[in-house]
C-alpha positions in Angstrom: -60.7 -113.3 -21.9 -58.2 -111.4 -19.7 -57.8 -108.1 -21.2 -54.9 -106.8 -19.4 -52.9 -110.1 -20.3 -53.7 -109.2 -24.4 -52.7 -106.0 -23.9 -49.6 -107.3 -21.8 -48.4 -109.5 -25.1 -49.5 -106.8 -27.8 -47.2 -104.1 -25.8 -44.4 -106.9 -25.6 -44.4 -107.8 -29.1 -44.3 -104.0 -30.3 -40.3 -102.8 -29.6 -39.1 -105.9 -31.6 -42.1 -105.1 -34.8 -41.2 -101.0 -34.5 -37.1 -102.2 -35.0 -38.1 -104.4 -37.9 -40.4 -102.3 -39.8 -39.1 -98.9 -38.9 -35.9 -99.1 -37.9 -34.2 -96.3 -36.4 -37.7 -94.5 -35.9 -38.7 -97.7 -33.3 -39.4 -94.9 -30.4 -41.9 -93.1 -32.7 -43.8 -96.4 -33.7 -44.2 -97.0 -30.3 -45.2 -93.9 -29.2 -47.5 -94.0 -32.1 -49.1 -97.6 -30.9 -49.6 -96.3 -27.1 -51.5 -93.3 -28.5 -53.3 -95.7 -30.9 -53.9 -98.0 -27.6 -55.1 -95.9 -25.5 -57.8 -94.0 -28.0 -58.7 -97.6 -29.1 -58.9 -99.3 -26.1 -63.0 -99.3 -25.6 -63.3 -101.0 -29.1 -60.4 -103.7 -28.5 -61.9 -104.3 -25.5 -65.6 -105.0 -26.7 -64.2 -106.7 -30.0 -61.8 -109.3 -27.5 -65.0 -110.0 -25.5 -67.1 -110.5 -29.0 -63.6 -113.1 -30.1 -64.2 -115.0 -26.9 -67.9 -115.0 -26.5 -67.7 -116.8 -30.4 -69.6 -113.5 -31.6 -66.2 -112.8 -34.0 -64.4 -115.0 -35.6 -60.5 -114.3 -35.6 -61.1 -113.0 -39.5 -63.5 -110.6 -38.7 -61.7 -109.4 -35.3 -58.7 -109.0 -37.9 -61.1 -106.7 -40.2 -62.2 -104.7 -37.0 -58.5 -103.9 -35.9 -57.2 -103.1 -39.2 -59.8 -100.6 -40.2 -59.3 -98.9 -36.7 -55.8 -99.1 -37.7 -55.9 -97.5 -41.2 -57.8 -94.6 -39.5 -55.4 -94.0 -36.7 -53.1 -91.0 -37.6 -49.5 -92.2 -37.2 -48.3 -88.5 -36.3 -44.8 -89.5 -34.7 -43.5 -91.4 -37.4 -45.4 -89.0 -40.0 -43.3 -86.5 -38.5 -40.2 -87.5 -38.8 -40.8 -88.2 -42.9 -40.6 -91.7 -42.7 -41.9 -93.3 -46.5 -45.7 -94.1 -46.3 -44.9 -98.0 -47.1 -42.6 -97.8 -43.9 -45.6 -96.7 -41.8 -47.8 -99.1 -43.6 -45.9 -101.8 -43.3 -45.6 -101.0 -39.1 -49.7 -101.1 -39.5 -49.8 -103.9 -40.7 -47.3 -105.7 -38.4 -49.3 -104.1 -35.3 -52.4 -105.4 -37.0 -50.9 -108.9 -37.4 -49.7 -108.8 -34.0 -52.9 -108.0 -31.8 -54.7 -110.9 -33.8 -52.0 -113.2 -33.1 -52.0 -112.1 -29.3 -56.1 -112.1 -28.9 -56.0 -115.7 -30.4 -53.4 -116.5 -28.4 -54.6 -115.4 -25.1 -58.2 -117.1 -25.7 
C-alpha cells in the first residue's frame, strides 16, 4: 500500500467532514486531525501495511483507528466549547473516513 496516497485521500476528505460535523469550528477539527496525524502516523502506518499484507481485516483496522481515536485529545475544538456529541460525532466521521480511504487505496 502507498502510504502517502492514504494519507493524500484521508487529508482531502477532512475540510468537507470538519464543515459537516462541526460547522463553524471546521479549522479547529482540522487542526485537531493534523495533530492526531501526525502523533498517530507510526501506528497508521504499521496497521495499513497489516490491511494490505491480509494480517487485518478492514473490521479490525476500523477497531485499531477508532480506539486511537477515542484516546486522542481533541484540544482545539475542546477549547472552543464545542458539545461533546459535536466532537464525537467529528471522531467518528474521521474514523469512518480513514477506513473508507485505506480500503480504497488497497
Amino acid at each position: 500500500m502507498n502510504f502517502d496516497t492514504f494519507v493524500d485521500a484521508v487529508k482531502s476528505g477532512i475540510p468537507e467532514l470538519a464543515k459537516n460535523t462541526v460547522k463553524d469550528f471546521a479549522a479547529d477539527a482540522e487542526q485537531d486531525f493534523q495533530t492526531f496525524l501526525e502523533s498517530s502516523k507510526d501506528d497508521l502506518r504499521r496497521w495499513t501495511d497489516a490491511l494490505a499484507d491480509g494480517k487485518l481485516t478492514g473490521d479490525e483496522f476500523g477497531f485499531l483507528v477508532k480506539m486511537r481515536l477515542d484516546l486522542a485529545k481533541m484540544h482545539a475544538l475542546t477549547a472552543t466549547g464545542i458539545a461533546q456529541a459535536r466532537v464525537d460525532r467529528f471522531r467518528k466521521g474521521v474514523t469512518s473516513l480513514v477506513v473508507k480511504s485505506a480500503l480504497a487505496v488497497l
